[in-house]
PDB file of N, CA, C and O in Angstrom:
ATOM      1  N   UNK A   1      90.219  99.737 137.138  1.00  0.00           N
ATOM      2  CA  UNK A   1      91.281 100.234 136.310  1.00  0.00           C
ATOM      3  C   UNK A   1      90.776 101.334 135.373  1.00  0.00           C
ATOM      4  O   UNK A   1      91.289 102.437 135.184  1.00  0.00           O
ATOM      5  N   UNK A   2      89.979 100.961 134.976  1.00  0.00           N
ATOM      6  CA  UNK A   2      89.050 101.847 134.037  1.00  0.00           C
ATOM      7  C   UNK A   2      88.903 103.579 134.959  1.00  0.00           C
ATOM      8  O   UNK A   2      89.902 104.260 134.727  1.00  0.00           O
ATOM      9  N   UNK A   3      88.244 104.033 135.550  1.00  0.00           N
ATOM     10  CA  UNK A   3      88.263 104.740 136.725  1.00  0.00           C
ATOM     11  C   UNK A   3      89.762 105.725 136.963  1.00  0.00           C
ATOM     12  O   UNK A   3      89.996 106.932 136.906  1.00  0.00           O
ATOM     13  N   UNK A   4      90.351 104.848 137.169  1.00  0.00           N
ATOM     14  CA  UNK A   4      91.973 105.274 137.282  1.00  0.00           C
ATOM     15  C   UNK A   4      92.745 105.674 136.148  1.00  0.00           C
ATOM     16  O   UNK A   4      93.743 106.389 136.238  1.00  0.00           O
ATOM     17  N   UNK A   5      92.196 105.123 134.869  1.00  0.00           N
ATOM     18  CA  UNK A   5      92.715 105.834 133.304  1.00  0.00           C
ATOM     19  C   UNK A   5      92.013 107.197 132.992  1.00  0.00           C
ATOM     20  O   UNK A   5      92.589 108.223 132.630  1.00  0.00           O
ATOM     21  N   UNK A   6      90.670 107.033 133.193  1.00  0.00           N
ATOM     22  CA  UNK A   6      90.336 107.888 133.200  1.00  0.00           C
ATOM     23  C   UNK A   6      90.545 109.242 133.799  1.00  0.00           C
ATOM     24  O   UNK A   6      90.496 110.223 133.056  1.00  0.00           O
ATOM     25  N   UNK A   7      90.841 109.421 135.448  1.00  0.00           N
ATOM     26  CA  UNK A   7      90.876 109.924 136.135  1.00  0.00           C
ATOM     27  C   UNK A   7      92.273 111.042 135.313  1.00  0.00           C
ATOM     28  O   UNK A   7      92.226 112.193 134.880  1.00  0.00           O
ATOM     29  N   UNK A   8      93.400 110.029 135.393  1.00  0.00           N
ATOM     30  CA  UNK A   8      94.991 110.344 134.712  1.00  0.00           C
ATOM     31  C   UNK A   8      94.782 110.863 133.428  1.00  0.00           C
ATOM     32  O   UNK A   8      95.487 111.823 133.114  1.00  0.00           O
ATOM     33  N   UNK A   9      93.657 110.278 132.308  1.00  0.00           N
ATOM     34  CA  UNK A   9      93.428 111.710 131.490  1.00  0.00           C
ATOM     35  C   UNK A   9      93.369 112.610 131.872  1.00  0.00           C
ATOM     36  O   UNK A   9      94.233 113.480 131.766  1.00  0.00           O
ATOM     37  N   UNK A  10      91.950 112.731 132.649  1.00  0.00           N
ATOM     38  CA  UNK A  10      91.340 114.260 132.914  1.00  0.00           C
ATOM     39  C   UNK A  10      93.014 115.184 133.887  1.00  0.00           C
ATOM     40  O   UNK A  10      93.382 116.347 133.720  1.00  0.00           O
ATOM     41  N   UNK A  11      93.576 114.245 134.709  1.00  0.00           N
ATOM     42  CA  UNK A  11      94.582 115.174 135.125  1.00  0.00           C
ATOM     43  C   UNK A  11      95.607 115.542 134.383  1.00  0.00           C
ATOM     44  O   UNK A  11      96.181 116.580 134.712  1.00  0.00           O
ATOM     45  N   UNK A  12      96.133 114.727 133.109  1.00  0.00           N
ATOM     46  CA  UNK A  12      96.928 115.399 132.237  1.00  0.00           C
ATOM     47  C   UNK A  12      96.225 116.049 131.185  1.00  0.00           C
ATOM     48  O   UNK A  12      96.938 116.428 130.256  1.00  0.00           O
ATOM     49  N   UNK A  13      94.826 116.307 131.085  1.00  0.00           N
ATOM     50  CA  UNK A  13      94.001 117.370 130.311  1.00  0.00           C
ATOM     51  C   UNK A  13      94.228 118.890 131.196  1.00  0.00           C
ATOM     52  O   UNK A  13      94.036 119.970 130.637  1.00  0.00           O
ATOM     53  N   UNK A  14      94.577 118.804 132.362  1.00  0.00           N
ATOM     54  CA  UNK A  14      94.445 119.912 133.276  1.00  0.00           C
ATOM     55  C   UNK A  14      92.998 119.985 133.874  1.00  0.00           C
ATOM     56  O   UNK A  14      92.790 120.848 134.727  1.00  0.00           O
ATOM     57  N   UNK A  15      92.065 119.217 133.528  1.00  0.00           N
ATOM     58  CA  UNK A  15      90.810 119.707 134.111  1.00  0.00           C
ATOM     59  C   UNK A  15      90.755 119.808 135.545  1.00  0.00           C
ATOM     60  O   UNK A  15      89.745 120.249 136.092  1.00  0.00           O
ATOM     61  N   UNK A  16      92.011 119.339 136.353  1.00  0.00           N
ATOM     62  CA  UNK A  16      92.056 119.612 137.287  1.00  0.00           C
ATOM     63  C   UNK A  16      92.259 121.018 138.191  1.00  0.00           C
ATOM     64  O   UNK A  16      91.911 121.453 139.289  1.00  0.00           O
ATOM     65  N   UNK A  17      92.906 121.373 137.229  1.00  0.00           N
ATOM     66  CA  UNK A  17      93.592 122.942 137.740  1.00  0.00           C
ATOM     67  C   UNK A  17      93.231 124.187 137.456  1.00  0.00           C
ATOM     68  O   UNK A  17      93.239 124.483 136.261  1.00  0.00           O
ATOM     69  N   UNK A  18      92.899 125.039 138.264  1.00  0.00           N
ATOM     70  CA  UNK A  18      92.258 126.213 138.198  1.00  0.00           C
ATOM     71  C   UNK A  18      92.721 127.132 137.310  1.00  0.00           C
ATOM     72  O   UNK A  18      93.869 127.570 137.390  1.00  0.00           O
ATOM     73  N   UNK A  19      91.862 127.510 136.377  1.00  0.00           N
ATOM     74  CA  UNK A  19      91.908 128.266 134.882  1.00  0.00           C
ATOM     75  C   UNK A  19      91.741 127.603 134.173  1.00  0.00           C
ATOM     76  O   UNK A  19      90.849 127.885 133.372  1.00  0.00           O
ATOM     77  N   UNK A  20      92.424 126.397 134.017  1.00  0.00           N
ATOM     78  CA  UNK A  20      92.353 125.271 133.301  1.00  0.00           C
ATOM     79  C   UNK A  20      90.846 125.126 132.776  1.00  0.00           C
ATOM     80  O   UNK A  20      89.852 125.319 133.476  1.00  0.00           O
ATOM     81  N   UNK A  21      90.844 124.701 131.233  1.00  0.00           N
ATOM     82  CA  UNK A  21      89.587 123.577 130.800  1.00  0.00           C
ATOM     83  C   UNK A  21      89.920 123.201 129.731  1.00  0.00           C
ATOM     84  O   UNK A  21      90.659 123.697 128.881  1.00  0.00           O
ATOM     85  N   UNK A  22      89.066 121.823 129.795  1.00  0.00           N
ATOM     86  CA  UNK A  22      88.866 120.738 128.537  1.00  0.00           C
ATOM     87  C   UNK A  22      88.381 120.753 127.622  1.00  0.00           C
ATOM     88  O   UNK A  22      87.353 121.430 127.617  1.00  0.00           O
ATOM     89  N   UNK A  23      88.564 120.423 126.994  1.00  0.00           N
ATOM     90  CA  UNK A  23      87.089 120.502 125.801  1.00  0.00           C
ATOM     91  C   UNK A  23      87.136 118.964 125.394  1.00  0.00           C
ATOM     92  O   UNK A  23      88.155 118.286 125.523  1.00  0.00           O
ATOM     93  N   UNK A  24      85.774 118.417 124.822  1.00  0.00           N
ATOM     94  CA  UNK A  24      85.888 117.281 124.528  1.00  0.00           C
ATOM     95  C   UNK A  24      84.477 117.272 123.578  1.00  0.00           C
ATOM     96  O   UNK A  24      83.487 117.994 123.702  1.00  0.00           O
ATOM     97  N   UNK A  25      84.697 116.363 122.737  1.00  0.00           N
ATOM     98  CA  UNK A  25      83.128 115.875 121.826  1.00  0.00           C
ATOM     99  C   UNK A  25      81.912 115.860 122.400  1.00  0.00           C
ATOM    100  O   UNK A  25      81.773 115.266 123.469  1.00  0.00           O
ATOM    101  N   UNK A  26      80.861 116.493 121.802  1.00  0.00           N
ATOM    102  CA  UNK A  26      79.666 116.661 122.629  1.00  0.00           C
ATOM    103  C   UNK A  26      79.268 114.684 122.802  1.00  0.00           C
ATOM    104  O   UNK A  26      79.882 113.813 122.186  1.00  0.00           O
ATOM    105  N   UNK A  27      78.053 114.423 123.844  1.00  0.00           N
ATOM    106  CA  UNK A  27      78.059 113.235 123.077  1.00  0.00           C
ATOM    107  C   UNK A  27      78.553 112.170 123.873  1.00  0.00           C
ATOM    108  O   UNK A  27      77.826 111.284 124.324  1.00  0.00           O
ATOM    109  N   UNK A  28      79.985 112.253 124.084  1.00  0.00           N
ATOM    110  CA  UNK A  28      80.633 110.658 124.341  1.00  0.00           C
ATOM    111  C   UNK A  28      81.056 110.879 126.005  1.00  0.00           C
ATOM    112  O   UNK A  28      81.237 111.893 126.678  1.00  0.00           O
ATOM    113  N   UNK A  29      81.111 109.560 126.282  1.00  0.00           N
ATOM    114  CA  UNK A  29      81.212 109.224 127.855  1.00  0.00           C
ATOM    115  C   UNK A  29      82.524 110.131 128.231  1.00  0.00           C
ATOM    116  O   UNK A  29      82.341 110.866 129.202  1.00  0.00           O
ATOM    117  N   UNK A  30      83.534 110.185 127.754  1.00  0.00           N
ATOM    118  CA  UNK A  30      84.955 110.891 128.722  1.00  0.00           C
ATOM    119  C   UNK A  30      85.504 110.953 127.581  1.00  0.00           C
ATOM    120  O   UNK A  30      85.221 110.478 126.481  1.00  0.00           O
ATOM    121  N   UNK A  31      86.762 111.938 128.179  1.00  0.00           N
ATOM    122  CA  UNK A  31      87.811 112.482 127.334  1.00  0.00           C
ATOM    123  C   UNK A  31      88.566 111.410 126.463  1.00  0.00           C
ATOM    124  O   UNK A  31      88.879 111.468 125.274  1.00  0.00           O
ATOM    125  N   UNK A  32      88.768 110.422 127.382  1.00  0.00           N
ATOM    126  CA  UNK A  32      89.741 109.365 126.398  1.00  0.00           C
ATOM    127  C   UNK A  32      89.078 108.707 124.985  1.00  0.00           C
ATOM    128  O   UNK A  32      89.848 107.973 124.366  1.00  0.00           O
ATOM    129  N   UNK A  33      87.616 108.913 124.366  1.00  0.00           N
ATOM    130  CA  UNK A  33      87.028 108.954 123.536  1.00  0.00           C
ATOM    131  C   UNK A  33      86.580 109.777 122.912  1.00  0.00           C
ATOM    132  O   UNK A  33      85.755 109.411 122.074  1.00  0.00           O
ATOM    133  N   UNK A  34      86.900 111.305 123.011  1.00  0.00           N
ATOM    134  CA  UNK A  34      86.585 112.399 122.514  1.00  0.00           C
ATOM    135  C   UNK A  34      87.592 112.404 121.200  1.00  0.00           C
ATOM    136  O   UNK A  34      88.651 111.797 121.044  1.00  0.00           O
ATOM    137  N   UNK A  35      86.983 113.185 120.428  1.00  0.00           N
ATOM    138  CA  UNK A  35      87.957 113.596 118.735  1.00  0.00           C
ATOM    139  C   UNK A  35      87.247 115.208 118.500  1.00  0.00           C
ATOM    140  O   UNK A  35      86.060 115.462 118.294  1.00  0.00           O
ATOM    141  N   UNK A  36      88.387 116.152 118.607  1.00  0.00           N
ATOM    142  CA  UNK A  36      87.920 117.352 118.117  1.00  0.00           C
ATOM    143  C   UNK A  36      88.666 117.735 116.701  1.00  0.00           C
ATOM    144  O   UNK A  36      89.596 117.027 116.317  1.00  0.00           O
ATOM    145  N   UNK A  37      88.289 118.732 116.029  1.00  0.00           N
ATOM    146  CA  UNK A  37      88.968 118.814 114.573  1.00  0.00           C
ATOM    147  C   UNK A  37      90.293 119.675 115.131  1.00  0.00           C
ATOM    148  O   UNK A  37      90.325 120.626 115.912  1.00  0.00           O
ATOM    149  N   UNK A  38      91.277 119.039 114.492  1.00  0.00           N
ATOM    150  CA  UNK A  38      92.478 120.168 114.599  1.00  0.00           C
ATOM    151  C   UNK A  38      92.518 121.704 114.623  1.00  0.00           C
ATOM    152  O   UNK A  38      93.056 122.513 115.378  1.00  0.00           O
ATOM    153  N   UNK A  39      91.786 121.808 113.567  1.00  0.00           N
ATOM    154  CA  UNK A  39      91.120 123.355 113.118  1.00  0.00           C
ATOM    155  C   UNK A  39      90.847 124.112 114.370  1.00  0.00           C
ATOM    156  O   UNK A  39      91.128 125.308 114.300  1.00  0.00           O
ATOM    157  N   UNK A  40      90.423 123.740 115.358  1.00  0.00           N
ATOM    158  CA  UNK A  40      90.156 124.762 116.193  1.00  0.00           C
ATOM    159  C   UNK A  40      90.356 124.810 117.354  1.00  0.00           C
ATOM    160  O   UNK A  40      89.600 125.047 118.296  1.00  0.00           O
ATOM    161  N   UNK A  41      91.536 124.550 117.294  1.00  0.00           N
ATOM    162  CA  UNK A  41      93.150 124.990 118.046  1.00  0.00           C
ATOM    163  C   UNK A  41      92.957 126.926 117.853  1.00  0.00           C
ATOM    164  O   UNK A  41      92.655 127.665 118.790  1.00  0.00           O
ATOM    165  N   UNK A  42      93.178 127.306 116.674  1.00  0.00           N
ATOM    166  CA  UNK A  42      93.272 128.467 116.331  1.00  0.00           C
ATOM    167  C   UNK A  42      91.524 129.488 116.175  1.00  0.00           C
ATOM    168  O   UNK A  42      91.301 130.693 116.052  1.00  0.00           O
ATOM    169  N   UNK A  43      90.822 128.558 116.242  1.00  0.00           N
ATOM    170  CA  UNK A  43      89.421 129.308 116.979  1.00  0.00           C
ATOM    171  C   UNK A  43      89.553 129.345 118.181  1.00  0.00           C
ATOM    172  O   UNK A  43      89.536 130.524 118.534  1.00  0.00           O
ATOM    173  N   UNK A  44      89.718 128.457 119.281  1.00  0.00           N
ATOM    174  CA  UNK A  44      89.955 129.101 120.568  1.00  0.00           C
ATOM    175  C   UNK A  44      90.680 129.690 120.948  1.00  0.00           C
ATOM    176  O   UNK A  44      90.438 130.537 121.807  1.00  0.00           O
ATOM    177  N   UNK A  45      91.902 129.467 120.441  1.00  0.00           N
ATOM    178  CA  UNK A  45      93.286 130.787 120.760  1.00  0.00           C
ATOM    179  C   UNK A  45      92.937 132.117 120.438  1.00  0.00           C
ATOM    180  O   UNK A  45      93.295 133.082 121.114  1.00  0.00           O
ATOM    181  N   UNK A  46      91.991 132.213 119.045  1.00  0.00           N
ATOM    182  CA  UNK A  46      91.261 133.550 119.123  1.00  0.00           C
ATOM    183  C   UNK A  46      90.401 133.968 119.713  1.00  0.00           C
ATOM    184  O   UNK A  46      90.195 135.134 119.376  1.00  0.00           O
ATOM    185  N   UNK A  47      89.475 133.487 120.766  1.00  0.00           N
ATOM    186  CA  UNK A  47      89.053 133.611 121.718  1.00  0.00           C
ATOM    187  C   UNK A  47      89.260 134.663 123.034  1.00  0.00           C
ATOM    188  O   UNK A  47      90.050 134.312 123.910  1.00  0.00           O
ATOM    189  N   UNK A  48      88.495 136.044 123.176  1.00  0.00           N
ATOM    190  CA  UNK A  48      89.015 136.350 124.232  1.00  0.00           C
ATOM    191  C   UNK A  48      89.463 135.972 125.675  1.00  0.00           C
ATOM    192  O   UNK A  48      88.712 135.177 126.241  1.00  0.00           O
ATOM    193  N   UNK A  49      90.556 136.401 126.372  1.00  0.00           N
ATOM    194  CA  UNK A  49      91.321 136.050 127.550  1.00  0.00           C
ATOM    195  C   UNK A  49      91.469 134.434 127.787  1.00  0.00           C
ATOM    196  O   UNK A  49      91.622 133.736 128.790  1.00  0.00           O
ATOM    197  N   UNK A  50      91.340 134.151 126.254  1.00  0.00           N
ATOM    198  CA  UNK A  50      92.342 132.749 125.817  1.00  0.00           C
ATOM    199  C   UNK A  50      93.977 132.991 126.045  1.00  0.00           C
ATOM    200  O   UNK A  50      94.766 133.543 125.278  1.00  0.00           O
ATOM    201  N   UNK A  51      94.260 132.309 127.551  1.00  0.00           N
ATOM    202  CA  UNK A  51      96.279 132.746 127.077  1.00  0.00           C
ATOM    203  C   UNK A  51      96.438 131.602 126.289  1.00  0.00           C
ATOM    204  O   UNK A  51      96.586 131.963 125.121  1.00  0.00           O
ATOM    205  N   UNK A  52      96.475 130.355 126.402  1.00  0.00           N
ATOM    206  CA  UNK A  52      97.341 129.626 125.600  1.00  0.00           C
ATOM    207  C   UNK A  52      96.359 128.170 125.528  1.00  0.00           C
ATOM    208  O   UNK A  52      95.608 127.690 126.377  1.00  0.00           O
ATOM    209  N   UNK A  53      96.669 127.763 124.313  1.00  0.00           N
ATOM    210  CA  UNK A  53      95.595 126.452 124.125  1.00  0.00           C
ATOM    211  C   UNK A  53      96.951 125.219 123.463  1.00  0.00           C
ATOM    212  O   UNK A  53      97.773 125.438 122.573  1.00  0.00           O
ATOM    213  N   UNK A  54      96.766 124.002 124.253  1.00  0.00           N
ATOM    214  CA  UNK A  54      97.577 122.402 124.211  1.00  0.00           C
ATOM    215  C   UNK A  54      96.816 121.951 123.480  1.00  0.00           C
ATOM    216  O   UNK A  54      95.903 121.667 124.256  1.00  0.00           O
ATOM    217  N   UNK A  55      96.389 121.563 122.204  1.00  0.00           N
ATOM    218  CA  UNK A  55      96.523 119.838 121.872  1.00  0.00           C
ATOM    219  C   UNK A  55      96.985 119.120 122.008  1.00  0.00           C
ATOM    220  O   UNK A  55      98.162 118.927 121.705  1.00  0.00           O
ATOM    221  N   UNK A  56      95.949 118.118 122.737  1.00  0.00           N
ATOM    222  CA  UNK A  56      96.663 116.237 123.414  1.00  0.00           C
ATOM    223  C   UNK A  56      96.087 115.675 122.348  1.00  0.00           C
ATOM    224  O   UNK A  56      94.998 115.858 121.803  1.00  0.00           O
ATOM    225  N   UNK A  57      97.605 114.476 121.989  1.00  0.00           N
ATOM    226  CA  UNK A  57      96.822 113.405 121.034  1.00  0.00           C
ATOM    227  C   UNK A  57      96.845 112.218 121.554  1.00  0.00           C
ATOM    228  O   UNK A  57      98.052 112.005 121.671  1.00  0.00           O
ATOM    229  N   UNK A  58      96.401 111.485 121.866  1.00  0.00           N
ATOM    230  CA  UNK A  58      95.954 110.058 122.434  1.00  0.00           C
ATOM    231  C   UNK A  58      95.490 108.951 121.707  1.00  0.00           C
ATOM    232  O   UNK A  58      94.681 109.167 120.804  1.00  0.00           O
ATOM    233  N   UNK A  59      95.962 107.482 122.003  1.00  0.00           N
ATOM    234  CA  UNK A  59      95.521 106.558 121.098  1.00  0.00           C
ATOM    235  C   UNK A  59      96.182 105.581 122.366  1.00  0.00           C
ATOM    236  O   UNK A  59      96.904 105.743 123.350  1.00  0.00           O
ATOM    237  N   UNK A  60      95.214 104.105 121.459  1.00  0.00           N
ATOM    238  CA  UNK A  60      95.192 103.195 122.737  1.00  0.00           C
ATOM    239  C   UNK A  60      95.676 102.423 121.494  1.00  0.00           C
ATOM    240  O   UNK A  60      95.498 102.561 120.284  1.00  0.00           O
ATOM    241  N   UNK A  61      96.484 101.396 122.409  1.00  0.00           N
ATOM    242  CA  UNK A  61      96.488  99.478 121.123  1.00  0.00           C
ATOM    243  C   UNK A  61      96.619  98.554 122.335  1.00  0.00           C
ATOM    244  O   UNK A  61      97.048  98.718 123.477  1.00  0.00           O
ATOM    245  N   UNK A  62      96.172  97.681 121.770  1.00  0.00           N
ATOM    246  CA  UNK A  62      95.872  96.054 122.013  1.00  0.00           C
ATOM    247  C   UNK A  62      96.157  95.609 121.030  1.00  0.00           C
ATOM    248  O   UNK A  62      95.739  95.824 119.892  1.00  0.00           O
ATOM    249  N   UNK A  63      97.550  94.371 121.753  1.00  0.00           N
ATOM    250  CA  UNK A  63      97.904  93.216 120.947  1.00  0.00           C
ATOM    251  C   UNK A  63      97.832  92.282 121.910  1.00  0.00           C
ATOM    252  O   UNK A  63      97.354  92.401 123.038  1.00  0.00           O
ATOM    253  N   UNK A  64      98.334  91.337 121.401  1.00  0.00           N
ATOM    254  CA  UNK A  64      97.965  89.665 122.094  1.00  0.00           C
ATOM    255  C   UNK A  64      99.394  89.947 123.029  1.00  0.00           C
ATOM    256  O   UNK A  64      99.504  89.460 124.155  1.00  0.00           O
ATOM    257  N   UNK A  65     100.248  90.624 122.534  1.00  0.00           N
ATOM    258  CA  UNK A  65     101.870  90.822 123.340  1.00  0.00           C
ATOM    259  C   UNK A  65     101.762  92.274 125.069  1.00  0.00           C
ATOM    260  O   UNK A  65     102.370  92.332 126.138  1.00  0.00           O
ATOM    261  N   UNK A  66     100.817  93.020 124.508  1.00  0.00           N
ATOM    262  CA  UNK A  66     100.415  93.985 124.874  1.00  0.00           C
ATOM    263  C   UNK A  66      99.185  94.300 124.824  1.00  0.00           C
ATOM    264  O   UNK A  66      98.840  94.967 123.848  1.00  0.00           O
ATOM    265  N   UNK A  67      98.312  93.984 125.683  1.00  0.00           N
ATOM    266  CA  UNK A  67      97.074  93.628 126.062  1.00  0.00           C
ATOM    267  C   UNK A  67      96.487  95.356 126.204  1.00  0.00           C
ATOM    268  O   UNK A  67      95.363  95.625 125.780  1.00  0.00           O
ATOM    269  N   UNK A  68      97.157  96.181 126.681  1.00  0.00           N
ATOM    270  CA  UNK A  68      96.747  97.883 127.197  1.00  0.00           C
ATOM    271  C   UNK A  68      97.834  98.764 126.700  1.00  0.00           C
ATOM    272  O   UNK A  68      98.874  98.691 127.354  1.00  0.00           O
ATOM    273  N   UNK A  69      97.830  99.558 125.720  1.00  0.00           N
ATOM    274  CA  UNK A  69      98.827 100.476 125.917  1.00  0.00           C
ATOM    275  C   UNK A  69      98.502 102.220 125.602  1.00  0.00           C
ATOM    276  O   UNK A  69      98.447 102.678 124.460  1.00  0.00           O
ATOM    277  N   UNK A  70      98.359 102.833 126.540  1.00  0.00           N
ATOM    278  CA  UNK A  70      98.192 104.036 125.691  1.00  0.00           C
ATOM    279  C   UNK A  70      99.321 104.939 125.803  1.00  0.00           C
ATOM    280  O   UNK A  70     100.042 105.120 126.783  1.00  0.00           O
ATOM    281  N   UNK A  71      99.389 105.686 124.225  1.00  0.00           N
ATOM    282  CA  UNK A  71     100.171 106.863 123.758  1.00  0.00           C
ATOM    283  C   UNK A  71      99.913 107.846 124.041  1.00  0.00           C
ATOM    284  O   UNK A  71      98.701 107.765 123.843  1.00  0.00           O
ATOM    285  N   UNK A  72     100.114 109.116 124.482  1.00  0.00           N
ATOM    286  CA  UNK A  72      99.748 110.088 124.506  1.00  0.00           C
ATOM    287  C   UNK A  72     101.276 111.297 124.242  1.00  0.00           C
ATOM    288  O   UNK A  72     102.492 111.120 124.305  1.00  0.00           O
ATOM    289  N   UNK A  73     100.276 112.677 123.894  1.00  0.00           N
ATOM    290  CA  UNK A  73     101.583 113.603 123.284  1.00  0.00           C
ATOM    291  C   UNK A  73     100.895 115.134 123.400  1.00  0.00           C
ATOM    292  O   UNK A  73      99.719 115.470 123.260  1.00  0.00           O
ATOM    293  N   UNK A  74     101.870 115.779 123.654  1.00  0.00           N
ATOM    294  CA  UNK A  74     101.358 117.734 122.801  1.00  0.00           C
ATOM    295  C   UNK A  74     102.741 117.910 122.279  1.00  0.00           C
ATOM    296  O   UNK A  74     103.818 117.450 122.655  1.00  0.00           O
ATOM    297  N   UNK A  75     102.366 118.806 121.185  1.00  0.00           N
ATOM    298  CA  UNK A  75     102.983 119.564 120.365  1.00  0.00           C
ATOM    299  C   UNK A  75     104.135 120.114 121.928  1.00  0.00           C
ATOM    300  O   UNK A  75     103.877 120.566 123.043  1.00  0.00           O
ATOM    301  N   UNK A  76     105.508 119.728 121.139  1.00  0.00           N
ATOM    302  CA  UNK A  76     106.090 120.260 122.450  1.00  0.00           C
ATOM    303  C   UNK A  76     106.477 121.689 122.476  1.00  0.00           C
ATOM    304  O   UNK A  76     107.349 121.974 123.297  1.00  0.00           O
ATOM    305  N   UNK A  77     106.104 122.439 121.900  1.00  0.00           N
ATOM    306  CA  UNK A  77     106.332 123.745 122.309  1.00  0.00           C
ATOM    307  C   UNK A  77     105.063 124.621 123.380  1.00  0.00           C
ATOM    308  O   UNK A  77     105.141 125.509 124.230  1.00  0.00           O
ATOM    309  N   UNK A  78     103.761 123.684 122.694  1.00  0.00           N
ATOM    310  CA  UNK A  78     102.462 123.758 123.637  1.00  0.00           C
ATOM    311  C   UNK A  78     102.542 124.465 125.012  1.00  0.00           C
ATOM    312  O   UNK A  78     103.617 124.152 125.525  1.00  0.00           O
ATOM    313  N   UNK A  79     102.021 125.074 125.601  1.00  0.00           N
ATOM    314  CA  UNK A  79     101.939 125.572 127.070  1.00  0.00           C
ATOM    315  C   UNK A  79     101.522 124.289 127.896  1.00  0.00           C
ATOM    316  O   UNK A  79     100.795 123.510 127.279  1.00  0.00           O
ATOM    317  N   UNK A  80     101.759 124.046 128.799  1.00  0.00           N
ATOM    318  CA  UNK A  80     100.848 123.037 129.711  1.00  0.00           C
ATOM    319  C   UNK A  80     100.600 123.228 130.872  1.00  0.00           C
ATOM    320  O   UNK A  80      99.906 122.424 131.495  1.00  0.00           O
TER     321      UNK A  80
END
């Protein structure tokens, strides 16, 4: 299962798709544990032959009712 969450990040990160890339925390095993600062959203958009940059926000909970759940979101005006 693990494998398969993962996987469905990286494909709604786009790392799948050509042009496409990720960015994630130096450091940690995969995306679904990465934390970058908000702030630099607008350092990479200034970036040359940067067209357009998504922030994903993601969060997981566990309750005793709901054992797995994850949230995920972009700013909906975001490119994707």
């Amino acid at each position: 299962m693990t494998t398969g969450v993962i996987e469905q990040l990286n494909t709604l990160a786009g790392s799948g798709e050509p042009g496409q890339i990720s960015l994630m925390q130096a450091k940690v095993a995969d995306l679904s544990l990465s934390t970058l600062d908000e702030r630099m959203v607008n350092q990479i958009r200034a970036m040359p032959g940067v067209k357009s940059v998504s922030p994903m926000l993601l969060g997981f909970e566990m309750t005793p009712e709901m054992p797995f759940l994850m949230i995920g979101g972009w700013i909906p005006t975001a490119a994707r």
